[in-house]
C-alpha positions as CSV (number, residue, x, y, z in Angstrom):
1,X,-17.3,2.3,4.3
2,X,-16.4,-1.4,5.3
3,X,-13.6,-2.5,7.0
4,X,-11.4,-6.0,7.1
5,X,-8.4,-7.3,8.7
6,X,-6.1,-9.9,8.1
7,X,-3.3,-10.8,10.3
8,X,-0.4,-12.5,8.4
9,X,2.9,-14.1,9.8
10,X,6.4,-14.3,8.0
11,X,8.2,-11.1,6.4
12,X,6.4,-9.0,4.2
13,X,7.3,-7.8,1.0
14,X,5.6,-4.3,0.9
15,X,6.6,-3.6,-2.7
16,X,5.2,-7.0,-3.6
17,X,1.8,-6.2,-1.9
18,X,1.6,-2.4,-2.9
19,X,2.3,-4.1,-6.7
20,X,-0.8,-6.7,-6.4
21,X,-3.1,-4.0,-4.8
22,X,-2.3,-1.7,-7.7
23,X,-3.5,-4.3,-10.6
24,X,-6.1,-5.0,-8.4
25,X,-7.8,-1.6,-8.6
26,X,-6.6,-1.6,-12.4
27,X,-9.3,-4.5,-13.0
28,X,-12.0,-3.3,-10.7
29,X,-13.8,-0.2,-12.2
30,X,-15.3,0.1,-8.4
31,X,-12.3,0.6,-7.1
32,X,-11.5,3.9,-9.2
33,X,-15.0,5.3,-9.0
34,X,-14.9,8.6,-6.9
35,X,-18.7,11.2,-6.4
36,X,-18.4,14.9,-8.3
37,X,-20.4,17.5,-8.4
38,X,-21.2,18.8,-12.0
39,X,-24.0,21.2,-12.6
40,X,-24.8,20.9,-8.8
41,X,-25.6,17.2,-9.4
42,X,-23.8,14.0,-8.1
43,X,-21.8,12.3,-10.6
44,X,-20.3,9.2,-11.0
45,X,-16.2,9.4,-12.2
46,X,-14.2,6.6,-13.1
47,X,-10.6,7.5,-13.1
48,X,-8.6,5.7,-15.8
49,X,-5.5,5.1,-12.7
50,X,-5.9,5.4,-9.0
51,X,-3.0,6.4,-7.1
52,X,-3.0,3.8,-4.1
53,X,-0.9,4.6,-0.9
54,X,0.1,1.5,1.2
55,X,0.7,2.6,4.6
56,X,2.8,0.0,7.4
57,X,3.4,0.3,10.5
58,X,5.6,-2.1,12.1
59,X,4.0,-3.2,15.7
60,X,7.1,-5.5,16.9
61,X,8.1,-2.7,18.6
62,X,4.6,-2.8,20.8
63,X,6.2,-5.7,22.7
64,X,4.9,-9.4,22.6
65,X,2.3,-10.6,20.4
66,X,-0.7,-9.8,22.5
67,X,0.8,-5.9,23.3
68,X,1.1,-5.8,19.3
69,X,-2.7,-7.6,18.4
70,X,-4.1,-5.3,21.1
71,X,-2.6,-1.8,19.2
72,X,-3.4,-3.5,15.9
73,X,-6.9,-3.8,17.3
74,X,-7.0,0.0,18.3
75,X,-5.9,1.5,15.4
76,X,-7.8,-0.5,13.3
77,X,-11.1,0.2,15.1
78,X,-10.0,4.1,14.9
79,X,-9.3,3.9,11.3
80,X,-13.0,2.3,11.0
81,X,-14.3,5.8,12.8
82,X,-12.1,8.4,10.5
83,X,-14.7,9.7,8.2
84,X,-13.4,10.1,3.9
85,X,-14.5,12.7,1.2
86,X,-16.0,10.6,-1.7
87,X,-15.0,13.0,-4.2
């Protein structure tokens, strides 16, 4: 479980960026691979499509720039901490 963030300027065109995420994990086997258990075993699964969610949240509201970087910051570092199933 790795983490990155990238801070961007300018508007955002969320459908645009959901779109290139979504051929992105079309070309990447890794990036479709999810852990089962068959037989009591681990197994490896490649899904033919992942379902991707894009999730924004619009920190303008969080006051200048540095109120907004700070909550970026937080809820980044908590997303870091929030544990996933691997199946």
């Amino acid at each position: 479980h790795m983490g990155g963030r990238l801070c961007m300027t300018g508007a955002l065109d969320a459908d645009a960026l959901a779109s290139a995420l979504r051929r992105l994990v079309a070309r990447h086997d890794s990036l479709r691979t999810r852990f089962a258990i068959i037989d009591g075993e681990p197994v490896q699964v490649i899904d033919a499509d992942a379902r991707i969610a894009l999730e924004t949240l619009d920190l303008r509201a969080d006051g200048d720039g540095a109120d907004a970087e700070d909550r970026a910051a937080e809820l980044y570092a908590r997303m870091l901490e929030t544990p996933f199933d691997l199946g």
